[in-house]
Predicted model as a PDB file, atoms N, CA, C, CB and O in Angstrom, pLDDT in the B-factor column:
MODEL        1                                                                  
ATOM      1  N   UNK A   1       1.137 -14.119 -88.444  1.00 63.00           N  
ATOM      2  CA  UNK A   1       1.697 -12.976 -89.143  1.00 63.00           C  
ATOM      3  C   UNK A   1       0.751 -12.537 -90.254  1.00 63.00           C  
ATOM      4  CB  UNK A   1       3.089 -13.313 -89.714  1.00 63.00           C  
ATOM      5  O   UNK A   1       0.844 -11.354 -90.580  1.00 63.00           O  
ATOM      6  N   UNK A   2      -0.085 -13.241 -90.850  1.00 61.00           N  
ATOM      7  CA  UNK A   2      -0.939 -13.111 -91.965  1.00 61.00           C  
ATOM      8  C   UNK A   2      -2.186 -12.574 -91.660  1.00 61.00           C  
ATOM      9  CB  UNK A   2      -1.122 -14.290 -92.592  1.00 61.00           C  
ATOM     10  O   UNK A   2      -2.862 -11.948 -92.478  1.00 61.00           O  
ATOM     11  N   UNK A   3      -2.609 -12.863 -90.171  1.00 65.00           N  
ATOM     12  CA  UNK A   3      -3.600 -12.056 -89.877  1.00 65.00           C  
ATOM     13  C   UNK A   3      -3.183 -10.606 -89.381  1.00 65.00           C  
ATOM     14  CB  UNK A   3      -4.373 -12.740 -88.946  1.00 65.00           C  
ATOM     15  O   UNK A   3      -3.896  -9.612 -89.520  1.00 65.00           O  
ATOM     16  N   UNK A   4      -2.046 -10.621 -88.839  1.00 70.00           N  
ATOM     17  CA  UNK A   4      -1.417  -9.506 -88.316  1.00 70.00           C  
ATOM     18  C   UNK A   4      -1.480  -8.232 -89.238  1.00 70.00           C  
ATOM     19  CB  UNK A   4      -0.040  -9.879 -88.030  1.00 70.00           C  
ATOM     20  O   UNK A   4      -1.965  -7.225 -88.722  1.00 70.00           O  
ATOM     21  N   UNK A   5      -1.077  -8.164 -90.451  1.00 64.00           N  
ATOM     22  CA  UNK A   5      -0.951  -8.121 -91.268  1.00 64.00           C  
ATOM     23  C   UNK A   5      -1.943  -7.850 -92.578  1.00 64.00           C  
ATOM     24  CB  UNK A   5      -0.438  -8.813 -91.069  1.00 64.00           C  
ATOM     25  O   UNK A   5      -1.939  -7.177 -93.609  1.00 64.00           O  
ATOM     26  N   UNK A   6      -2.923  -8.942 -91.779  1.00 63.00           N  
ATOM     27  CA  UNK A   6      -4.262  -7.963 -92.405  1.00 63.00           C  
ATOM     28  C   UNK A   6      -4.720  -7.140 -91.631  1.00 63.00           C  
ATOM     29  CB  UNK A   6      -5.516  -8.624 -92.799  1.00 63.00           C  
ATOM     30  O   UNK A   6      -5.846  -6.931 -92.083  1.00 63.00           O  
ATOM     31  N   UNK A   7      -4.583  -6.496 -90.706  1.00 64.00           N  
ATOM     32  CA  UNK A   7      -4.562  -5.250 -90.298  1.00 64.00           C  
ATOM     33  C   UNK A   7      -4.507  -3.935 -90.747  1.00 64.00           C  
ATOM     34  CB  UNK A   7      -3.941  -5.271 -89.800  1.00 64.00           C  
ATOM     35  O   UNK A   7      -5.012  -2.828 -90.560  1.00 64.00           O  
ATOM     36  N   UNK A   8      -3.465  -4.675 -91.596  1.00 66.00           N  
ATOM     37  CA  UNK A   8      -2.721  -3.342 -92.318  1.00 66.00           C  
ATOM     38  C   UNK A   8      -3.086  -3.255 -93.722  1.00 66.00           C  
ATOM     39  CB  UNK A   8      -1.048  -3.394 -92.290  1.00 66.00           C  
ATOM     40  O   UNK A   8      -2.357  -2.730 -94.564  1.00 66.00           O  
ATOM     41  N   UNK A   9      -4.339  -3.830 -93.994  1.00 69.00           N  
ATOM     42  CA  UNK A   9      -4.760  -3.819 -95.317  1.00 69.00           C  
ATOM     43  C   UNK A   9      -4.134  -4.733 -96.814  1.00 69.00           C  
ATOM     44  CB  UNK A   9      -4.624  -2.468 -95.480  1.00 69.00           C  
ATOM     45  O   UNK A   9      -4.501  -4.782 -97.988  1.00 69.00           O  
ATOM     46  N   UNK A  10      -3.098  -5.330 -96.075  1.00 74.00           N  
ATOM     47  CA  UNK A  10      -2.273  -6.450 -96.755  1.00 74.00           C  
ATOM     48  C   UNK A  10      -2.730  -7.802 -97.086  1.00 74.00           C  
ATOM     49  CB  UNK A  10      -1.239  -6.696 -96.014  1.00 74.00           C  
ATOM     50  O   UNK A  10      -3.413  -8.117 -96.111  1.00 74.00           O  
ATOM     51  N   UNK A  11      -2.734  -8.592 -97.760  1.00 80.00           N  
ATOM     52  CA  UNK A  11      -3.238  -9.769 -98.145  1.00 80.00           C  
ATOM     53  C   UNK A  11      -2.874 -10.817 -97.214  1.00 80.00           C  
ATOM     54  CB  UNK A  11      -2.847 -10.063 -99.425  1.00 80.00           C  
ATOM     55  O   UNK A  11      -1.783 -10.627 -96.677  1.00 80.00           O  
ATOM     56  N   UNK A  12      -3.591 -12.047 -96.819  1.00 82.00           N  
ATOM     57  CA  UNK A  12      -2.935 -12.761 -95.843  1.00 82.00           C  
ATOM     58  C   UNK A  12      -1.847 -13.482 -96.070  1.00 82.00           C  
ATOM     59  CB  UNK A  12      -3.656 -13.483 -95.342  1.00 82.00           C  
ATOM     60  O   UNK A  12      -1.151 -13.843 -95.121  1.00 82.00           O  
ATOM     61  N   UNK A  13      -1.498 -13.838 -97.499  1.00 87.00           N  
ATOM     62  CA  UNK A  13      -0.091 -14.469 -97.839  1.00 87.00           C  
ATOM     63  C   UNK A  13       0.637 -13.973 -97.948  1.00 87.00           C  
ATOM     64  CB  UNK A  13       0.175 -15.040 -98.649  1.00 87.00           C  
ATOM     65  O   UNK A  13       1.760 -14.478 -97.918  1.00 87.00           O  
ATOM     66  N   UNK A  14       0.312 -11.980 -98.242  1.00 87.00           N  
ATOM     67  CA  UNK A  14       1.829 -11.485 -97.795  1.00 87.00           C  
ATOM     68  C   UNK A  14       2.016 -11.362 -96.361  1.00 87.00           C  
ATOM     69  CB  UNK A  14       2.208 -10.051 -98.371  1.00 87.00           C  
ATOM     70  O   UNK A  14       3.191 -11.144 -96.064  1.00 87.00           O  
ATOM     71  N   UNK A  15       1.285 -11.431 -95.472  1.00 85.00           N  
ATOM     72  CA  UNK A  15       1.941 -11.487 -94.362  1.00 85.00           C  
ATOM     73  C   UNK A  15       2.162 -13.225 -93.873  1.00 85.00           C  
ATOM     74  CB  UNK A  15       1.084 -10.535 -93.340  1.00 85.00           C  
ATOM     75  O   UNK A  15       2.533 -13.431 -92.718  1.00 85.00           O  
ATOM     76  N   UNK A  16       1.910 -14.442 -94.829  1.00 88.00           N  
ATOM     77  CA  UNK A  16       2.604 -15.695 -94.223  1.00 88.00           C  
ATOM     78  C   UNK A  16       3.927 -15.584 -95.139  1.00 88.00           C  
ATOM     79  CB  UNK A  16       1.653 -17.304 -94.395  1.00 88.00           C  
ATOM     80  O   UNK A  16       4.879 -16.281 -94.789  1.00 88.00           O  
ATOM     81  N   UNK A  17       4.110 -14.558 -96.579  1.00 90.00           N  
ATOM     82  CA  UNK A  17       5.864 -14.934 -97.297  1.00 90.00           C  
ATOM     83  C   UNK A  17       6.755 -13.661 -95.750  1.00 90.00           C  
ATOM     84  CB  UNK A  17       6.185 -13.881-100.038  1.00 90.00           C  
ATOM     85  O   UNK A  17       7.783 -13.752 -95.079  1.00 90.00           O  
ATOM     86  N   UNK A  18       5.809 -12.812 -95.821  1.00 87.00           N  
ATOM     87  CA  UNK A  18       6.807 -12.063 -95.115  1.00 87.00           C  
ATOM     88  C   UNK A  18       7.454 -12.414 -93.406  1.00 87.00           C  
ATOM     89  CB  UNK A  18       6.134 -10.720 -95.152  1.00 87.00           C  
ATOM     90  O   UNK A  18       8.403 -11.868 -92.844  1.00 87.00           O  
ATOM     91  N   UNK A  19       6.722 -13.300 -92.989  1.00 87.00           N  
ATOM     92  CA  UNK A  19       6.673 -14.089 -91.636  1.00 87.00           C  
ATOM     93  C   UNK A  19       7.816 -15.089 -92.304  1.00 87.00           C  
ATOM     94  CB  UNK A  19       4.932 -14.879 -91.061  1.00 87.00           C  
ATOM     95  O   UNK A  19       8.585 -15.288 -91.363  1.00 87.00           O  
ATOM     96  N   UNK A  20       8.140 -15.562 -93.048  1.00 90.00           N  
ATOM     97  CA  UNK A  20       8.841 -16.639 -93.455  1.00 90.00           C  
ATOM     98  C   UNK A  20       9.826 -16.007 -94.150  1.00 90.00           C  
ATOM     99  CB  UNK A  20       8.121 -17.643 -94.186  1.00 90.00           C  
ATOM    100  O   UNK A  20      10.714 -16.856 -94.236  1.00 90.00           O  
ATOM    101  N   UNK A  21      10.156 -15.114 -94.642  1.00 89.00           N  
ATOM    102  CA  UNK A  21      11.389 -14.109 -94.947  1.00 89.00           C  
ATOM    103  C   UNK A  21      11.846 -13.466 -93.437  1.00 89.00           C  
ATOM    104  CB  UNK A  21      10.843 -12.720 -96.131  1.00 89.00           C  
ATOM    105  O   UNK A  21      13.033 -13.166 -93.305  1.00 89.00           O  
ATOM    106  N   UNK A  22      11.181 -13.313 -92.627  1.00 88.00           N  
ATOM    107  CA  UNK A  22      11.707 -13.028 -91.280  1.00 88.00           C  
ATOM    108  C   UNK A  22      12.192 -14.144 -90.299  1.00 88.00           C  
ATOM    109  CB  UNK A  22      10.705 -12.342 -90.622  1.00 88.00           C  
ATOM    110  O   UNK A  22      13.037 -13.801 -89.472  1.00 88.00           O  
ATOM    111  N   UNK A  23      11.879 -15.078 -90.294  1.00 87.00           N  
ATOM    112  CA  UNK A  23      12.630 -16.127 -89.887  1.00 87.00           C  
ATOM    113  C   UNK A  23      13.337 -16.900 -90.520  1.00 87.00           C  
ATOM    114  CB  UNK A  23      12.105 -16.751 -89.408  1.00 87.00           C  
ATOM    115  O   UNK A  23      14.203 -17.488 -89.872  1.00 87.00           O  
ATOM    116  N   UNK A  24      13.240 -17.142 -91.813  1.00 83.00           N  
ATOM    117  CA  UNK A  24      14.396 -17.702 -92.465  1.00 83.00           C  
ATOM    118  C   UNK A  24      15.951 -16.856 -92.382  1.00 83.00           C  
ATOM    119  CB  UNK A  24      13.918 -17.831 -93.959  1.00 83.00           C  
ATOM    120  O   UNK A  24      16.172 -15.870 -91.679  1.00 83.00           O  
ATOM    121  N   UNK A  25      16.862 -17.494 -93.240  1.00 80.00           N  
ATOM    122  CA  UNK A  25      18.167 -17.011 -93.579  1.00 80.00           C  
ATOM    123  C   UNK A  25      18.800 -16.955 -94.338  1.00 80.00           C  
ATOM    124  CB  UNK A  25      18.770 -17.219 -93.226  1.00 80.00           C  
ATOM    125  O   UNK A  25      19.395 -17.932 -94.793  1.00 80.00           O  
ATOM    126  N   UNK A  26      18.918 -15.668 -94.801  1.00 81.00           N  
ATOM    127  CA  UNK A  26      19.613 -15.236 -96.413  1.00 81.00           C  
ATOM    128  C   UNK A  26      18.083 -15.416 -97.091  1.00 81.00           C  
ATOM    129  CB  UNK A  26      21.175 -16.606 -97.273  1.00 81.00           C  
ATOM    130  O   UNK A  26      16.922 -15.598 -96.724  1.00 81.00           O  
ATOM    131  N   UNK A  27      19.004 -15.210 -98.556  1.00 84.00           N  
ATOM    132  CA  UNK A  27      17.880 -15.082 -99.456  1.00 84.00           C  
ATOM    133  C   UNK A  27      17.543 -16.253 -99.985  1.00 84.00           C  
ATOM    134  CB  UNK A  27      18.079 -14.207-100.474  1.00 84.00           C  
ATOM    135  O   UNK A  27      18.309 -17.216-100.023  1.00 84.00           O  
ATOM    136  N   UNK A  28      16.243 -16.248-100.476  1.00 88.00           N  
ATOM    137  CA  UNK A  28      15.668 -17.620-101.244  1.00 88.00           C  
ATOM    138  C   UNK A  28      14.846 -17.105-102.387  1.00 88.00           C  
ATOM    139  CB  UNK A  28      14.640 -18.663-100.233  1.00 88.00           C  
ATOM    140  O   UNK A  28      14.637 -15.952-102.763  1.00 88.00           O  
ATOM    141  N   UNK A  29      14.475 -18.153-102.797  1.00 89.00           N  
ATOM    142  CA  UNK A  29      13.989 -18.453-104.767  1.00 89.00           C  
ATOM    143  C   UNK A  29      12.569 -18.369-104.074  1.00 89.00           C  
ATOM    144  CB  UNK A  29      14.505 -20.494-105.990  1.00 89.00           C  
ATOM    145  O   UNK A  29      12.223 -18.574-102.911  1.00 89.00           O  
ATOM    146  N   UNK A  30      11.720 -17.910-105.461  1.00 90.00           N  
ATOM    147  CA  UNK A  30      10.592 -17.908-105.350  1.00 90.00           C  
ATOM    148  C   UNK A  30       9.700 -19.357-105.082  1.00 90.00           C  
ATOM    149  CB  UNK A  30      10.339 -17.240-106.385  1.00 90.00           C  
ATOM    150  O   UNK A  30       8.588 -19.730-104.709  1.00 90.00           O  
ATOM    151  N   UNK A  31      10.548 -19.700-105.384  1.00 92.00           N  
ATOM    152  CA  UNK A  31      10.102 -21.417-105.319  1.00 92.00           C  
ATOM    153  C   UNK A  31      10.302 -22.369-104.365  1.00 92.00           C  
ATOM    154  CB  UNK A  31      10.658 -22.133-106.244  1.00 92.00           C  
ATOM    155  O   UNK A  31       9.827 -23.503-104.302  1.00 92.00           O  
ATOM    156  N   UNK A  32      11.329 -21.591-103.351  1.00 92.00           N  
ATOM    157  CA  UNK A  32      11.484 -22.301-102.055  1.00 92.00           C  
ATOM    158  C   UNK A  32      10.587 -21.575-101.037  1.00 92.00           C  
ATOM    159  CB  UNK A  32      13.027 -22.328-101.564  1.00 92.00           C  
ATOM    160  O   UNK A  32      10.323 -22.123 -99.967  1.00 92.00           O  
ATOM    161  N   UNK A  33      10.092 -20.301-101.358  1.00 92.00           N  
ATOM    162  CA  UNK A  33       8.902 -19.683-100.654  1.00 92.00           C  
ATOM    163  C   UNK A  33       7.555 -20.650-100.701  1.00 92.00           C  
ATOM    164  CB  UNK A  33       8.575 -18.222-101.384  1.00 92.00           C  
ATOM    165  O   UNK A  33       6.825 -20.922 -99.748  1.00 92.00           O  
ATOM    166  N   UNK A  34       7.399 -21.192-102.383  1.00 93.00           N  
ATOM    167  CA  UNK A  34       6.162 -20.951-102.271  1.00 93.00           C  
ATOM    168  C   UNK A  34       6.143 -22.960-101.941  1.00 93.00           C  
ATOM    169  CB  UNK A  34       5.292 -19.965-103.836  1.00 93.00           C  
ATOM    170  O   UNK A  34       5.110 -23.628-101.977  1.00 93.00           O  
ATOM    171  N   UNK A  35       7.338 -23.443-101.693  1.00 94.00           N  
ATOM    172  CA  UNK A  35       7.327 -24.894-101.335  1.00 94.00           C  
ATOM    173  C   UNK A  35       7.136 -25.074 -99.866  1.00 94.00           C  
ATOM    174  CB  UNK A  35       8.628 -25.590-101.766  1.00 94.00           C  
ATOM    175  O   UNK A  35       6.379 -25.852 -99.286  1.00 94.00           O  
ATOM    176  N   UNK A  36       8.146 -24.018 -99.277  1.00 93.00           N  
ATOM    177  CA  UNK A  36       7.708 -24.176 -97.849  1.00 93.00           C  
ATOM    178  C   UNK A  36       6.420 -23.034 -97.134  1.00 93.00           C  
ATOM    179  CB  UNK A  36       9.172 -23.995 -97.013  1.00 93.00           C  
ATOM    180  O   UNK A  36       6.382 -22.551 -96.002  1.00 93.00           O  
ATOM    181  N   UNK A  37       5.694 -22.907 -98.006  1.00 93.00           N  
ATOM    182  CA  UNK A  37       4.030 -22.226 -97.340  1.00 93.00           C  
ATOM    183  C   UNK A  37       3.146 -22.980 -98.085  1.00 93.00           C  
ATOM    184  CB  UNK A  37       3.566 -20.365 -97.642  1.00 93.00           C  
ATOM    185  O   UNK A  37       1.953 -22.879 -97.799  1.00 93.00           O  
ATOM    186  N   UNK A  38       3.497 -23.748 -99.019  1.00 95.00           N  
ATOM    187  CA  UNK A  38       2.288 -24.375 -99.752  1.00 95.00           C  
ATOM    188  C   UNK A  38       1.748 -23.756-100.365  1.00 95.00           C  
ATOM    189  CB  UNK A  38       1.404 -24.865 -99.205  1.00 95.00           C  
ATOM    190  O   UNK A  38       0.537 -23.972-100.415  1.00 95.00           O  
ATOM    191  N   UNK A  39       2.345 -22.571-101.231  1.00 94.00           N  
ATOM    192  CA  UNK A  39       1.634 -21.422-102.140  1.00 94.00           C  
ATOM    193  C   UNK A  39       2.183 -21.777-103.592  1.00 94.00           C  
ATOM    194  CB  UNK A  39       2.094 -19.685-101.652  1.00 94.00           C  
ATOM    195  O   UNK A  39       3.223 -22.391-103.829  1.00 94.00           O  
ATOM    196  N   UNK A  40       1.225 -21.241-104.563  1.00 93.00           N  
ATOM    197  CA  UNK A  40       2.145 -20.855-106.080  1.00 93.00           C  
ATOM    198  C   UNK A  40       2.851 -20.115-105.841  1.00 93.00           C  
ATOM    199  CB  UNK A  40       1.579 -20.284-107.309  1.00 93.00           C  
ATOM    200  O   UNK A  40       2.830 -19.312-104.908  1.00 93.00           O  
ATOM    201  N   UNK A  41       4.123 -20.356-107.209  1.00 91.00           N  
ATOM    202  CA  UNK A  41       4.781 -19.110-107.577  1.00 91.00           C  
ATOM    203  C   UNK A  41       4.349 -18.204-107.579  1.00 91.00           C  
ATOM    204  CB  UNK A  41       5.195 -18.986-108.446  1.00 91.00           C  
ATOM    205  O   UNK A  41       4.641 -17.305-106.790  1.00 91.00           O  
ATOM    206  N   UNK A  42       3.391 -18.125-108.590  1.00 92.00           N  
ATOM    207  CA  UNK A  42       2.243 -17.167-108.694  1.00 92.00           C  
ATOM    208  C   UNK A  42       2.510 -16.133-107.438  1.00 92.00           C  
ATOM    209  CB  UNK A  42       0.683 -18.005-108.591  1.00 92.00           C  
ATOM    210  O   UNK A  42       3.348 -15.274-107.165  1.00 92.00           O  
ATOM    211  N   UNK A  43       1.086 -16.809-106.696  1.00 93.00           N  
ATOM    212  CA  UNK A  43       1.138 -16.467-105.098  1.00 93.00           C  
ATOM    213  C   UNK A  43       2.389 -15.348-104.512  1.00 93.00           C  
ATOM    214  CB  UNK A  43       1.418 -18.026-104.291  1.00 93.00           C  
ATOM    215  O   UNK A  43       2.386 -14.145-104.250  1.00 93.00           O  
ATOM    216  N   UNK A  44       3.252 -16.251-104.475  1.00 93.00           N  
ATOM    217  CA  UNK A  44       4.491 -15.543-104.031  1.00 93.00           C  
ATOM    218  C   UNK A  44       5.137 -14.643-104.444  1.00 93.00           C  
ATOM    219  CB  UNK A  44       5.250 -16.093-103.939  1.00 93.00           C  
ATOM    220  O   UNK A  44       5.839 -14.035-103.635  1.00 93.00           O  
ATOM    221  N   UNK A  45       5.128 -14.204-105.967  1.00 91.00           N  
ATOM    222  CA  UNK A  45       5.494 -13.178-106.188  1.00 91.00           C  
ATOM    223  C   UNK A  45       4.580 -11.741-106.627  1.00 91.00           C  
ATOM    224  CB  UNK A  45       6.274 -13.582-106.928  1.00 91.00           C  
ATOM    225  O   UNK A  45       4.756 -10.712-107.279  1.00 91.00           O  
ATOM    226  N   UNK A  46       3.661 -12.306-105.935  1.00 91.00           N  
ATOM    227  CA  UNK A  46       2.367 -11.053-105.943  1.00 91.00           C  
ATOM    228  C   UNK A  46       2.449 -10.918-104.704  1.00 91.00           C  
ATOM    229  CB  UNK A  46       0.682 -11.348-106.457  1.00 91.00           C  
ATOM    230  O   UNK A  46       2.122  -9.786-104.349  1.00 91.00           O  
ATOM    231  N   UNK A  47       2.735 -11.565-103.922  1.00 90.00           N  
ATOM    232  CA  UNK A  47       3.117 -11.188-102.290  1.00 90.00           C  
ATOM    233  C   UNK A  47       4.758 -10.468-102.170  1.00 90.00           C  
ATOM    234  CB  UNK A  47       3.103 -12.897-101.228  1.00 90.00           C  
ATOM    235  O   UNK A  47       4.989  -9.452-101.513  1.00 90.00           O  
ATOM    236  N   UNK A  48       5.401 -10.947-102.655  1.00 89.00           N  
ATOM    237  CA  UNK A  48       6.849  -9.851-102.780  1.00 89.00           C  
ATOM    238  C   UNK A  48       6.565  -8.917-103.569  1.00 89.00           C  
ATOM    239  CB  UNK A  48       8.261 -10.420-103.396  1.00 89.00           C  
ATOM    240  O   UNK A  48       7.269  -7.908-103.618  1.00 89.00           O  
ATOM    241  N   UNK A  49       5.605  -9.058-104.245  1.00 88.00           N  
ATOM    242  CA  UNK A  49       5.851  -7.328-104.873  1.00 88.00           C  
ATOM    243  C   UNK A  49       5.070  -6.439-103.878  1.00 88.00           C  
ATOM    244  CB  UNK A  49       5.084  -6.968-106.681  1.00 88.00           C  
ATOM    245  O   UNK A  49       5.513  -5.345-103.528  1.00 88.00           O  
ATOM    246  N   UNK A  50       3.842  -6.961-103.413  1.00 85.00           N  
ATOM    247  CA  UNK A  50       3.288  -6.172-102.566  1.00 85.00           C  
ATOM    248  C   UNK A  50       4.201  -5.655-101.014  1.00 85.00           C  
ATOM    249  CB  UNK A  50       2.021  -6.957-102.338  1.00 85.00           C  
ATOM    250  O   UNK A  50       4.367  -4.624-100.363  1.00 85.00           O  
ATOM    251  N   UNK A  51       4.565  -6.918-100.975  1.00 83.00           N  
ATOM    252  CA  UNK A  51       5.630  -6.098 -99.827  1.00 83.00           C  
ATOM    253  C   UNK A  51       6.988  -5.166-100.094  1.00 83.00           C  
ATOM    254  CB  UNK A  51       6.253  -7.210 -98.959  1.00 83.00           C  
ATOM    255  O   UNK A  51       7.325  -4.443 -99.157  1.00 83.00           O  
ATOM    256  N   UNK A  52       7.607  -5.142-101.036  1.00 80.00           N  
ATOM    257  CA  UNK A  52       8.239  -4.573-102.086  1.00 80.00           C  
ATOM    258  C   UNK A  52       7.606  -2.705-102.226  1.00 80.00           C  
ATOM    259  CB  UNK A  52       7.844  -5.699-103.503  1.00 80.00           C  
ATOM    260  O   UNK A  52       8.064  -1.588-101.989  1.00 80.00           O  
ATOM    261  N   UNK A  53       6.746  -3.105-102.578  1.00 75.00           N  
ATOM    262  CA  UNK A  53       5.992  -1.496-103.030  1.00 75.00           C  
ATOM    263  C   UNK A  53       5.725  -1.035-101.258  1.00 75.00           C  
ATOM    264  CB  UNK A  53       3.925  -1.680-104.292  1.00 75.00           C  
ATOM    265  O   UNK A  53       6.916  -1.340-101.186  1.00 75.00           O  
ATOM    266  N   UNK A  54       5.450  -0.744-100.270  1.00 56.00           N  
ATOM    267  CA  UNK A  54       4.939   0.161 -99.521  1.00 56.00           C  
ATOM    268  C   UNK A  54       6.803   0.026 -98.368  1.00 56.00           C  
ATOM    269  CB  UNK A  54       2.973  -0.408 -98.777  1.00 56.00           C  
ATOM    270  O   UNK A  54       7.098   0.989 -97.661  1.00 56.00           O  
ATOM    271  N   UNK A  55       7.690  -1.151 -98.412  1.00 53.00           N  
ATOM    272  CA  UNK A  55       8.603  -1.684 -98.111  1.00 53.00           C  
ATOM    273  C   UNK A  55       9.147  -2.070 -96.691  1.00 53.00           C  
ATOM    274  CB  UNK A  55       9.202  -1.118 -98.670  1.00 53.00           C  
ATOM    275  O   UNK A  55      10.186  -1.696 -96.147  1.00 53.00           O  
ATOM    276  N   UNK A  56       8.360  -2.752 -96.325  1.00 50.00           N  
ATOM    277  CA  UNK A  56       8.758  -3.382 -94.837  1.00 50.00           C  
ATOM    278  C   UNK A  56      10.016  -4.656 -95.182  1.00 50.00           C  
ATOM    279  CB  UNK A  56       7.071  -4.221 -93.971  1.00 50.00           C  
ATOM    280  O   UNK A  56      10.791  -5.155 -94.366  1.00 50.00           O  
ATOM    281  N   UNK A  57       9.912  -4.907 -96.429  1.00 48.00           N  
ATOM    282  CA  UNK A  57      10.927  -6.666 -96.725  1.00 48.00           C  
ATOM    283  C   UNK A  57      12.359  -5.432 -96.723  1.00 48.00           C  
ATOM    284  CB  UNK A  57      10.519  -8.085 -99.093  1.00 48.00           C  
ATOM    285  O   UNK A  57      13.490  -5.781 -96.384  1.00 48.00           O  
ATOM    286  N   UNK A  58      12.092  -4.293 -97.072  1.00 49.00           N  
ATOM    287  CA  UNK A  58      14.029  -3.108 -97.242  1.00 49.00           C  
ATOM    288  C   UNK A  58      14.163  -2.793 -96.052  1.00 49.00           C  
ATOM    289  CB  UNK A  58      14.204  -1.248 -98.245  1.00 49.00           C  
ATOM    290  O   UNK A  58      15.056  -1.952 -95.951  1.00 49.00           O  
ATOM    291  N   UNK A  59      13.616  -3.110 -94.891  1.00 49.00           N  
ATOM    292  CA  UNK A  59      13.505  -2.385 -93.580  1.00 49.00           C  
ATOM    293  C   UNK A  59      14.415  -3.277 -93.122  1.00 49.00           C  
ATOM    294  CB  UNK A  59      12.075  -2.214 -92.756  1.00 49.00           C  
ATOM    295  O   UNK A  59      15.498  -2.904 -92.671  1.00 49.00           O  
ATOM    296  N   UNK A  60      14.042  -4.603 -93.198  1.00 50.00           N  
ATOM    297  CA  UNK A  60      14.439  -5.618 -92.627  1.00 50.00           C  
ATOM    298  C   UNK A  60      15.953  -5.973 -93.867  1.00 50.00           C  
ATOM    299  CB  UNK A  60      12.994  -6.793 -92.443  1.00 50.00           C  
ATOM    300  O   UNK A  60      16.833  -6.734 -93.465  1.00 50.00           O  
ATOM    301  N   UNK A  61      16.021  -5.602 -94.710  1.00 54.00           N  
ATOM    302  CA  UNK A  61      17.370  -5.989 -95.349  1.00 54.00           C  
ATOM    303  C   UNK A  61      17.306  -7.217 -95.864  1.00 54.00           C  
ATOM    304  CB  UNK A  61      18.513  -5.974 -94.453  1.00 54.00           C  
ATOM    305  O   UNK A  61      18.398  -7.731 -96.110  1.00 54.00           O  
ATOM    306  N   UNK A  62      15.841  -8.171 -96.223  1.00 55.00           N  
ATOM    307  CA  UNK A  62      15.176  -9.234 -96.803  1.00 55.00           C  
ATOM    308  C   UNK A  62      15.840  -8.995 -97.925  1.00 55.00           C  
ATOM    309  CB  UNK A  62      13.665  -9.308 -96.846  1.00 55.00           C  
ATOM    310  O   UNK A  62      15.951  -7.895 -98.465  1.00 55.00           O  
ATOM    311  N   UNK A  63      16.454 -10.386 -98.424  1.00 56.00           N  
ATOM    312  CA  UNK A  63      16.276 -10.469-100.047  1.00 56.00           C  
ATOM    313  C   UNK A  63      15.661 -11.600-100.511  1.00 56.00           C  
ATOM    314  CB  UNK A  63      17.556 -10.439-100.804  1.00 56.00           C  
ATOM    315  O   UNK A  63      15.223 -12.546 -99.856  1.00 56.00           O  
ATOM    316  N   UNK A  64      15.664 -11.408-101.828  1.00 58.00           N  
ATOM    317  CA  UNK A  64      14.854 -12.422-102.478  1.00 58.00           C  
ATOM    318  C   UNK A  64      14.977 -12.697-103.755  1.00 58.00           C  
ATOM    319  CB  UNK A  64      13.678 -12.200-102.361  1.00 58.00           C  
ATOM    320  O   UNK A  64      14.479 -11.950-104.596  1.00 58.00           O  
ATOM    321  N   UNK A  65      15.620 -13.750-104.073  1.00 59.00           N  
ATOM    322  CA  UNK A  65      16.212 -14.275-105.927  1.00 59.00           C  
ATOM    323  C   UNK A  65      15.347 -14.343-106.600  1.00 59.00           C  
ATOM    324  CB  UNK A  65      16.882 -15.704-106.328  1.00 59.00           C  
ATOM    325  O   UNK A  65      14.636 -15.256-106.180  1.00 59.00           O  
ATOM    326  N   UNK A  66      14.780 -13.743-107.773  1.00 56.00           N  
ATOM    327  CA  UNK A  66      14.143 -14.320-108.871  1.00 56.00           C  
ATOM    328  C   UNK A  66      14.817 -14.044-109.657  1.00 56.00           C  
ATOM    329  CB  UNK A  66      12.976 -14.074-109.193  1.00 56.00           C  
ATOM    330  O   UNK A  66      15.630 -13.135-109.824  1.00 56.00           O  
ATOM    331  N   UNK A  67      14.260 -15.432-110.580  1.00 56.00           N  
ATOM    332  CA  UNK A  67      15.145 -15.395-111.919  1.00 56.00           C  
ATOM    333  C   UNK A  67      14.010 -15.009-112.711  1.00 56.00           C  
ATOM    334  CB  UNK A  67      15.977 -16.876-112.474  1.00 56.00           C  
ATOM    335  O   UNK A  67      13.079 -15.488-112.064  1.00 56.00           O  
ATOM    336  N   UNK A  68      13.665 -14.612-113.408  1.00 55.00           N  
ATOM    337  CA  UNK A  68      13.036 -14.106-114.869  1.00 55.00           C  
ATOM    338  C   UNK A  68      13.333 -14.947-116.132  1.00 55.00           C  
ATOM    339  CB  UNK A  68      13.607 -12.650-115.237  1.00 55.00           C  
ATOM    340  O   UNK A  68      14.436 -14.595-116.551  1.00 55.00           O  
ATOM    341  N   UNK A  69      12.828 -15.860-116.866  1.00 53.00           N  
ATOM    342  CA  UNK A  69      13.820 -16.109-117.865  1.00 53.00           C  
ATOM    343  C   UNK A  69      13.191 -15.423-119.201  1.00 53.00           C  
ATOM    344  CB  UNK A  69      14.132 -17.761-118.015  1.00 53.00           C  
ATOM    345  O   UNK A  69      13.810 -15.460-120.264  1.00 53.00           O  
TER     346      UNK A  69                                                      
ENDMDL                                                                          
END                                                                             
């Protein structure tokens, strides 16, 4: 999915969070993203925002918890 994905001018970890928001179920924490790909937080939420801004994760009806504190 990450190479797929760079196709489309997208980074390769947003297309491994967004491959893993498509097969998972329901929503998850930024932190269970970036536990089950082996990424930072970091990582992961520079990959949801990027998928976020052009919006293939609203297509699909993806959500995704962050907390902010």
């Amino acid at each position: 999915m990450g190479d797929f994905l760079g196709s489309w001018n997208l980074l390769r970890t947003t297309g491994r969070v967004y491959g893993q928001l498509l097969l998972g179920s329901g929503s998850v924490s930024l932190d269970e993203l970036g536990a089950a790909l082996g990424l930072s937080k970091g990582a992961v939420s520079v990959a949801v925002r990027e998928l976020d801004s052009p919006g293939p994760s609203r297509s699909r009806g993806v959500a995704v918890c962050s907390s902010r504190r």
